[in-house]
Structures are given as C-alpha cells and as structure tokens.
Wavefront OBJ file of the C-alpha trace (Angstrom):
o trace
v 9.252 7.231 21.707
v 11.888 7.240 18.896
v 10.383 7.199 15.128
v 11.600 4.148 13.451
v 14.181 4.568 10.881
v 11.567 2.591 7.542
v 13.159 1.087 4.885
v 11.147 -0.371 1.531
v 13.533 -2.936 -0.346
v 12.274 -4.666 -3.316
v 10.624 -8.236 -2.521
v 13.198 -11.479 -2.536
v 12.878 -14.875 -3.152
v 13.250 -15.687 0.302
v 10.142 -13.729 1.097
v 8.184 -16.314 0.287
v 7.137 -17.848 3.608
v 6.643 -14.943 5.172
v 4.661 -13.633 2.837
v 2.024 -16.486 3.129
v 2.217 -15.905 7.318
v 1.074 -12.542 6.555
v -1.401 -12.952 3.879
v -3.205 -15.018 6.419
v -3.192 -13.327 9.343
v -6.790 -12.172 10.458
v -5.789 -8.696 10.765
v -4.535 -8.956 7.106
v -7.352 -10.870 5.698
v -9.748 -8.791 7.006
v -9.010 -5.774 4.641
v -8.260 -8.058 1.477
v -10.422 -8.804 -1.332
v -10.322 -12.448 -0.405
v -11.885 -14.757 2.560
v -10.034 -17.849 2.582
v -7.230 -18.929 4.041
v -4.380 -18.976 1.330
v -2.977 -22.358 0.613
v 0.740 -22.849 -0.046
v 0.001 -23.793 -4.196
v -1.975 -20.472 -4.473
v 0.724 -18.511 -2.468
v 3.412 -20.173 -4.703
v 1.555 -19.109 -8.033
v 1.000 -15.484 -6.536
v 4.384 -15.337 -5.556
v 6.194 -16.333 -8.990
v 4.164 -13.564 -10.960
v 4.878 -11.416 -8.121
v 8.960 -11.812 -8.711
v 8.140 -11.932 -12.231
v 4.975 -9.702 -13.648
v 6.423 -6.162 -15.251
v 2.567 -4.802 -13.964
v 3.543 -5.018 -10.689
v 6.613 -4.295 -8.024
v 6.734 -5.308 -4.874
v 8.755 -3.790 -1.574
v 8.948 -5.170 1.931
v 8.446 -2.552 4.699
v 11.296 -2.883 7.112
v 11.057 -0.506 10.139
v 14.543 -0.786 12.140
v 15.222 -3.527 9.882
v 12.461 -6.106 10.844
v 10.486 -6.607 8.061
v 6.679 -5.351 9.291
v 4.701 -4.883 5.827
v 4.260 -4.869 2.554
v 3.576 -2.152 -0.436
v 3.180 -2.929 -4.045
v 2.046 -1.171 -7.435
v -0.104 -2.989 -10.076
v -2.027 -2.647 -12.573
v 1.178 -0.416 -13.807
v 0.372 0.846 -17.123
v 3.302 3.719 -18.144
v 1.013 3.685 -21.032
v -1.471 5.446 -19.466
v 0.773 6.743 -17.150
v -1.040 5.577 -14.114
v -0.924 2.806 -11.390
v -2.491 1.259 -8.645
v -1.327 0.572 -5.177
v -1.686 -1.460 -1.921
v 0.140 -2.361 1.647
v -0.485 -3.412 4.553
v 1.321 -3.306 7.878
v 1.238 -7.121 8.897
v 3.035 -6.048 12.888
v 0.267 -4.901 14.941
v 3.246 -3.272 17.328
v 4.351 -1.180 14.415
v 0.664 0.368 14.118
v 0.045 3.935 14.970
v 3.973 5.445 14.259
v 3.252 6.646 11.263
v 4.777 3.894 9.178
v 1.366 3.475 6.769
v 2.075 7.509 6.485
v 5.987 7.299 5.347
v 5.347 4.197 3.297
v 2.154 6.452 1.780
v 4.574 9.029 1.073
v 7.384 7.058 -0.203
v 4.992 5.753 -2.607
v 3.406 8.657 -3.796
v 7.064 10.021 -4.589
v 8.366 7.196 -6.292
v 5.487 6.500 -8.737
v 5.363 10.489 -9.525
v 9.397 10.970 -9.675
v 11.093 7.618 -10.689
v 8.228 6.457 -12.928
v 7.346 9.498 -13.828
v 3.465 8.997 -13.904
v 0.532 10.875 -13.618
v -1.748 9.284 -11.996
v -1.930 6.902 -8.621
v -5.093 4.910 -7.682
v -6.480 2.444 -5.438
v -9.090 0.574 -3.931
v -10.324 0.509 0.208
v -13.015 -1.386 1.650
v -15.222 0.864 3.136
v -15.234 -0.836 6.142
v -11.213 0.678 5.863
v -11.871 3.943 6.977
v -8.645 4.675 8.904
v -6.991 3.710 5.563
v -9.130 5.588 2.880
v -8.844 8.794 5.457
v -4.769 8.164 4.953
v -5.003 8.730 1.787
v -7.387 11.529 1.844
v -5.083 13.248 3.797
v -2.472 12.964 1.106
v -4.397 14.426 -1.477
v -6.220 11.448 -2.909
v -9.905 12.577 -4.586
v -12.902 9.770 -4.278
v -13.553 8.470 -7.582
v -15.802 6.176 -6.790
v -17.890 4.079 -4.674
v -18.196 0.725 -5.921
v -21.144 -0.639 -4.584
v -21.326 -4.390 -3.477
v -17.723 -5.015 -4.849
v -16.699 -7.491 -3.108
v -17.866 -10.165 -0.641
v -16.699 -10.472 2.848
v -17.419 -12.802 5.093
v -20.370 -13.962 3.461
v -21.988 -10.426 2.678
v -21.559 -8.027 0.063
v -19.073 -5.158 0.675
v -18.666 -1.539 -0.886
v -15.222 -0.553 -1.789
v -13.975 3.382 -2.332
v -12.052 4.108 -5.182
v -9.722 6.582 -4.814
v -7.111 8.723 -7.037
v -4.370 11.113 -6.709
v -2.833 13.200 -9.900
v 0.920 14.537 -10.108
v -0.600 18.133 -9.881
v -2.967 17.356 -6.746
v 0.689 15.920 -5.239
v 2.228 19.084 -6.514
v 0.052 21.230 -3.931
v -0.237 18.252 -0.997
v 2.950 17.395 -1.412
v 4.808 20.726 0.659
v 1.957 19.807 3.838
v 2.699 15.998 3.684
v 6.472 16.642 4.071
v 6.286 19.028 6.721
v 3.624 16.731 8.751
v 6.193 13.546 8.460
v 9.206 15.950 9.348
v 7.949 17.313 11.872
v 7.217 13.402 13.527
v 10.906 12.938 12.829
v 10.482 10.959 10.032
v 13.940 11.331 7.577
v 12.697 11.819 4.152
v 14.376 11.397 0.435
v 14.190 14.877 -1.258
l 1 2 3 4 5 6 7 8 9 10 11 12 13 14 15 16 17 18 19 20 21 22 23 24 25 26 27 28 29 30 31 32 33 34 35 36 37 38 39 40 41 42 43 44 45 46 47 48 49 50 51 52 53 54 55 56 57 58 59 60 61 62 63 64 65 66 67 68 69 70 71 72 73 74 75 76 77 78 79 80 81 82 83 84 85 86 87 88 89 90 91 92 93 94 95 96 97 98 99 100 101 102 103 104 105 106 107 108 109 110 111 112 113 114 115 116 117 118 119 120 121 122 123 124 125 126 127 128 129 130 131 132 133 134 135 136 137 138 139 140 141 142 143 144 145 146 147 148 149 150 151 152 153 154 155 156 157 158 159 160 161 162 163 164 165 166 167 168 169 170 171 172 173 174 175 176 177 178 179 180 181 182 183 184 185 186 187 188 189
C-alpha cells in the first residue's frame, strides 16, 4: 500500500458545510468535548470566529487531495509563547496510515519553527488512548489529569493534559523523522 501524499491548507469559506458533516459524525463526536448534535446557527457562529479569531488557525487535512480531517491551534498566546492543539481524522478509510502521525508532526514543526514558540499543549479524553499514546510518542509529557472534566454521554469524563517544549522536540524530533521516513512519508526539512 502506497503512503498518501498529506497536504494541510488553511481552512476556506467554502469549508463550511463540510465542516458541520464532520463535526457530527459519531466517530467525531465521540472524542469532542460536546454531546449534541451541532445545529447549523451554532456551526455558523463557530465557523465565522474560526475564519476570523487571531487565537486560532485552522488547516484542512487533505490526503491525495480529498479533504479527510481537520487540525487547528488555539488558545495561541505568542505572549506566552505557547499554544494548544486539536484534529481529528473525520475518513474512517484514511485511519491507520499514519496520517494523525504526519499531521502530528507537521504540527509540532510549524508551531516550534514558523511561530517560533515554546511550548505546545493539549487536551485527550481519557477514553482517547490511541490519541494521547500519539502524542506520547512524540515527546509530549502528562501534565495533568483533569478529573471529571467533561461530561459525556451523560457521565462525567477525565481528560489528560498533555505538553511538549521546543527542547523535548529538540531530542524527539531526530526519532520522529526517521519513524515517518522510513513509512515513506515526504517531510518539509
């Protein structure tokens, strides 16, 4: 099986719908914060600030140009020099090729080179443990363990906070590149 060339482009306006297809698939919704299903009016609102908030960017995962996903910082505070990020692959078919790892990577590099921060962050349900274990395999520390966070469906949920510095990325960084290479993935330098 050939590795998929992945592409992240910065979100568009005509995003929009598909967006709010995503957002409420199951397999989506399962591993967000939220339980409902996401009307049009709040997708609308979410969308504008998404276009338009300078705390948060926004790319669309395109693997052999179909868009499959979606990764975004927020909570971007140059500041501080530190971020937070999310995505989601919303293909089940694209699962398990190591997209979630290049998009992981792609991240990582951007925030630390482009933006020139320090520090990346995030928060996983715990239930998420193929996800948190992604990015403990890229060098990201738990932080925390926020107990009873969040409620999903209907119960309380712990969440794991976790954090990765420029100098933890520093000494990852060498093993991370070598593992994606070596899956065929093409990287930036």
């Amino acid at each position: 099986m050939s590795v998929p060339k992945v592409v992240l482009r910065p979100l568009e306006a005509g995003d929009r719908d598909r967006l709010l297809a995503w957002r409420n698939q199951p397999e989506v919704a399962r591993w967000m914060y939220s339980d409902h299903a996401i009307s049009p009016q709040e997708h609308a609102r979410w969308f504008e600030g998404a276009l338009s908030d300078r705390r948060r960017r926004y790319w669309v995962i395109e693997a052999d140009g179909k868009p499959v996903g979606l990764a975004n910082l927020y909570d971007l505070a140059p500041e501080h020099r530190r971020t937070s990020w999310a995505y989601y692959l919303a293909d089940p078919s694209t699962r398990g090729q190591g997209i979630g790892a290049f998009v992981e990577y792609w991240v990582i590099e951007h925030v630390f080179g482009a933006l020139g921060l320090n520090k990346l962050w995030c928060e996983v349900l715990i239930g998420n443990e193929g996800v948190w274990k992604l990015h403990e395999g890229f060098g990201f520390r738990r932080e925390a363990l926020f107990r009873e966070h969040v409620i999903k469906d209907g119960a309380p949920a712990d969440v794991v906070g976790l954090g990765l510095l420029k100098a933890d990325w520093a000494v990852q960084r060498p093993a991370s590149r070598e593992r994606l290479t070596g899956r065929g993935f093409d990287l930036p330098e």
